[in-house]
N, C-alpha and C positions, 0 to 999 in steps of 0.2 A: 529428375532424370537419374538412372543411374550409375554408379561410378565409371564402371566398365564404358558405358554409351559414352559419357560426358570426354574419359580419356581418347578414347578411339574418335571422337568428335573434332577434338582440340589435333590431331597429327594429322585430318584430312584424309580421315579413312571414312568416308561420307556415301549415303546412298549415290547409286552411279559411278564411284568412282573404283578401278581394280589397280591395283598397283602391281607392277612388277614382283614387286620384295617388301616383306612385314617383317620390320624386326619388332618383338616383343619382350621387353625387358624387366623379367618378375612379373608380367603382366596379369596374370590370377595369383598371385600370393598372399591378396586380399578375400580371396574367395573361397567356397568349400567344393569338394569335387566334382560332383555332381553339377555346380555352375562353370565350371573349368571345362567338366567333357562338353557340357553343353554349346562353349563359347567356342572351343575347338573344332566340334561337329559344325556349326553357322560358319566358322569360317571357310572349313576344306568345301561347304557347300555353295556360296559364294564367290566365294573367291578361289575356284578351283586351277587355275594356272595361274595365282601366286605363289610363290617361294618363302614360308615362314623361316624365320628364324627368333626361336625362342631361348633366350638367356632366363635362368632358373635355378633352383635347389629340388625342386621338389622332384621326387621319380616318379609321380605319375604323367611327366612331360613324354618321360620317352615313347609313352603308347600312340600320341599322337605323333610323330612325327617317325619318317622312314628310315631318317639319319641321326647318329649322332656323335658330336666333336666334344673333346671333355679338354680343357686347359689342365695340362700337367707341368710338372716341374721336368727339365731334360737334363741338368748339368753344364749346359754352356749357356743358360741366361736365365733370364725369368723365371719362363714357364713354355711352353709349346702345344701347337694345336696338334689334338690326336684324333683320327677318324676313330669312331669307336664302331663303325658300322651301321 
């Protein structure tokens, strides 16, 4: 089975089931692009009124997704969530 299947297996993201909200964390960092757009295209087509939320490094995240929030530094703590659009 492969990695991808076996993780998405293991959080209950199972045939039949749609969840509200998918967080994915680094979830293709193991994979080459080409299996990224692929996993991305099966999901918005599946699971078309879930809500992904993908935590990541890579830039080719942003293509998939409509929005995006980048953690910055702001001055009075941490760091702070930015709409990035």
């Amino acid at each position: 089975m492969p990695i991808l299947a076996r993780t998405f297996g293991r959080s209950g993201l199972l045939p039949g089931h749609k969840p509200d909200w998918l967080f994915l964390d680094e979830a293709t960092s193991a994979v080459d692009e080409a299996t990224e757009a692929r996993l991305y295209r099966l999901l918005g087509e599946r699971l078309a009124a879930t809500t992904v939320v993908s935590v990541g490094h890579r830039a080719t995240l942003r293509r998939f997704h409509a929005r995006r929030l980048a953690v910055q530094p702001n001055g009075r703590g941490p760091a702070a969530v930015v709409d990035g659009g």
